[in-house]
C-alpha positions as CSV (number, residue, x, y, z in Angstrom):
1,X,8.4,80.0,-45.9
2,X,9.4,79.8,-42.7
3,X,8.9,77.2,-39.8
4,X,7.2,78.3,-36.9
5,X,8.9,76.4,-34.3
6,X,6.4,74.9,-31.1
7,X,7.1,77.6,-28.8
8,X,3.3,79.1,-28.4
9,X,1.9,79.1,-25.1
10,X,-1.0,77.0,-26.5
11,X,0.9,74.4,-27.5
12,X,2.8,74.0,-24.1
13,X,-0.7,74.3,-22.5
14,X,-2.2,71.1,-24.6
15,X,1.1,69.4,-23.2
16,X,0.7,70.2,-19.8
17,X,-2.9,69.6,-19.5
18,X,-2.4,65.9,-21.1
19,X,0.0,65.0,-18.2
20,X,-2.9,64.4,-15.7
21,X,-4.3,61.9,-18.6
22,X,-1.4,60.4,-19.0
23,X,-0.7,59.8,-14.7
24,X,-4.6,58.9,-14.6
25,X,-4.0,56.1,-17.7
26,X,-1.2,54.8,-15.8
27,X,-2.6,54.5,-12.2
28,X,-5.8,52.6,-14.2
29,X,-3.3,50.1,-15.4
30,X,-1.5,49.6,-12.4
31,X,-4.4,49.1,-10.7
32,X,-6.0,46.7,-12.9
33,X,-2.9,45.0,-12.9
34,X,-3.2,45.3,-8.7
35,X,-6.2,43.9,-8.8
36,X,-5.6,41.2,-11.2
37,X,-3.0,39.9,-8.9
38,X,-4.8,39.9,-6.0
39,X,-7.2,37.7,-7.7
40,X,-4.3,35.5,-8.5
41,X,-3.4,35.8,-5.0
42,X,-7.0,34.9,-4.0
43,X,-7.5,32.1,-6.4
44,X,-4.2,30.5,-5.3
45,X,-5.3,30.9,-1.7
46,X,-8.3,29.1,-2.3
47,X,-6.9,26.8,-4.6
48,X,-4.0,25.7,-1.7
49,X,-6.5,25.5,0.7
50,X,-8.9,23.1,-1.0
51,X,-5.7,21.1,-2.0
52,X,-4.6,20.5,1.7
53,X,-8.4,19.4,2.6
54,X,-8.1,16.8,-0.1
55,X,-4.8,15.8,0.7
56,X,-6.1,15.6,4.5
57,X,-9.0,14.1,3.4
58,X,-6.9,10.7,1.3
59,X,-4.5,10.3,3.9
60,X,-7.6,9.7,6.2
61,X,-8.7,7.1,3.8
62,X,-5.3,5.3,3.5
63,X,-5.5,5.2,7.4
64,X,-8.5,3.9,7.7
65,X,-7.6,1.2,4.9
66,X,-4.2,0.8,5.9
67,X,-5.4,-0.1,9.8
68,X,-8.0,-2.9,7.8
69,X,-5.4,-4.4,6.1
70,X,-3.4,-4.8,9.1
71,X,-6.3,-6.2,11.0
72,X,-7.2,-8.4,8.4
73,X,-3.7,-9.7,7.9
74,X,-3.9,-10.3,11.7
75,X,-6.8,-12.4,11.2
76,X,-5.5,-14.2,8.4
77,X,-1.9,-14.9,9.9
78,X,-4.2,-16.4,13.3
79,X,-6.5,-18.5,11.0
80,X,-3.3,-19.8,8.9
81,X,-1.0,-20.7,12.9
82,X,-4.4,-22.4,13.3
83,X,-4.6,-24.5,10.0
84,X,-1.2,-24.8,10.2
85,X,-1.3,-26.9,13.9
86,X,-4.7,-28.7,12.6
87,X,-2.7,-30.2,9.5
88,X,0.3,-30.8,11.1
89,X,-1.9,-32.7,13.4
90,X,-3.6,-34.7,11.1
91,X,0.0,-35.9,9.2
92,X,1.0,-37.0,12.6
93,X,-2.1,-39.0,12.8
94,X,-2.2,-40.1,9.4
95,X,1.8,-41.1,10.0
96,X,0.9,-43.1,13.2
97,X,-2.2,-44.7,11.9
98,X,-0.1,-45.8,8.6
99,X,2.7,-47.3,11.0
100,X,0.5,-49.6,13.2
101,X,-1.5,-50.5,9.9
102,X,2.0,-51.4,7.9
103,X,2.9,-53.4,11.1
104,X,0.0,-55.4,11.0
105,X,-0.3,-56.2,7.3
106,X,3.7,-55.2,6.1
107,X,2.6,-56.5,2.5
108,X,-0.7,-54.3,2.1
109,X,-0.6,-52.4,-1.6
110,X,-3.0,-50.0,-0.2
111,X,-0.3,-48.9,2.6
112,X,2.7,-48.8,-0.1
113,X,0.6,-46.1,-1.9
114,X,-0.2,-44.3,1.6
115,X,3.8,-44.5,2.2
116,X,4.2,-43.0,-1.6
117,X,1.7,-40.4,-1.4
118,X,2.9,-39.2,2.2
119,X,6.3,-39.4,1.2
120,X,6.6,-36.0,0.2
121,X,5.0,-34.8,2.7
122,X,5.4,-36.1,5.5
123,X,9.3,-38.0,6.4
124,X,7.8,-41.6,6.6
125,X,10.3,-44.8,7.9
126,X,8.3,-48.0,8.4
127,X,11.2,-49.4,9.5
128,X,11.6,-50.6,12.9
129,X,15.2,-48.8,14.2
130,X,17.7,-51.4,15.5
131,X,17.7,-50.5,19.2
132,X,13.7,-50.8,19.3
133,X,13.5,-53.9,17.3
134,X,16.2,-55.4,20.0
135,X,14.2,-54.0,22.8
136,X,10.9,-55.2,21.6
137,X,12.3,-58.7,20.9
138,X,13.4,-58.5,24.4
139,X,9.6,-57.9,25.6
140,X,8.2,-60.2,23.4
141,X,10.6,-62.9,24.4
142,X,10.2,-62.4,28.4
């Protein structure tokens, strides 16, 4: 037996008419892949777009929040110069009413536990400096 070897013109034609089929397959998949990565594209697009109104969206916020804190700190740091003043205030006045009262009753219990409780507080000296107690000897003896 012999081989016949492909060399009919049928054959060739069945080859050449597949061609076409074979361009047309591949243009279907490159365009399916075209269009798959525009919708990649598209989605990404979207996708980026959403993101920077989110991002736009909490920085806002934190703005806003940030500018109350501030304000409120504001407010806080007034109120605390204020309480600050009105205590300071009140130890002075606390010190001065303890010093007269000592003077006038120097063995009082009542003032030895002010003196101990303001201690910490408050730098207290019952003590009548040197200089002063000369000068007020020298008023009460004129």
């Amino acid at each position: 037996m012999s081989e016949q070897l492909p060399t009919d013109a049928g054959w060739w034609a069945a080859a050449l008419t597949g061609i076409p089929l074979v361009g047309a397959g591949i243009r279907w998949i490159w365009s399916a892949r075209q269009r798959r990565q525009d919708d990649f594209y598209q989605r990404n697009k979207l996708w980026a777009t959403e993101l920077a109104a989110r991002e736009r969206k909490i920085d806002e916020q934190l703005e806003l929040q940030s500018k109350q804190c501030e304000d409120d700190l504001r407010k806080v740091s007034g109120e605390m110069e204020r309480v600050k003043r009105l205590a300071e205030r009140a130890c002075l006045g606390i010190v001065l009413l303890a010093h007269e009262t000592h003077s006038a009753n120097p063995q009082s219990v009542a003032l030895a536990q002010v003196k101990t409780l303001l201690a910490g507080a408050v730098p207290l000296d019952f003590e009548t400096p040197p200089d002063i107690a000369a000068l007020l000897a020298r008023i009460d003896g004129d």
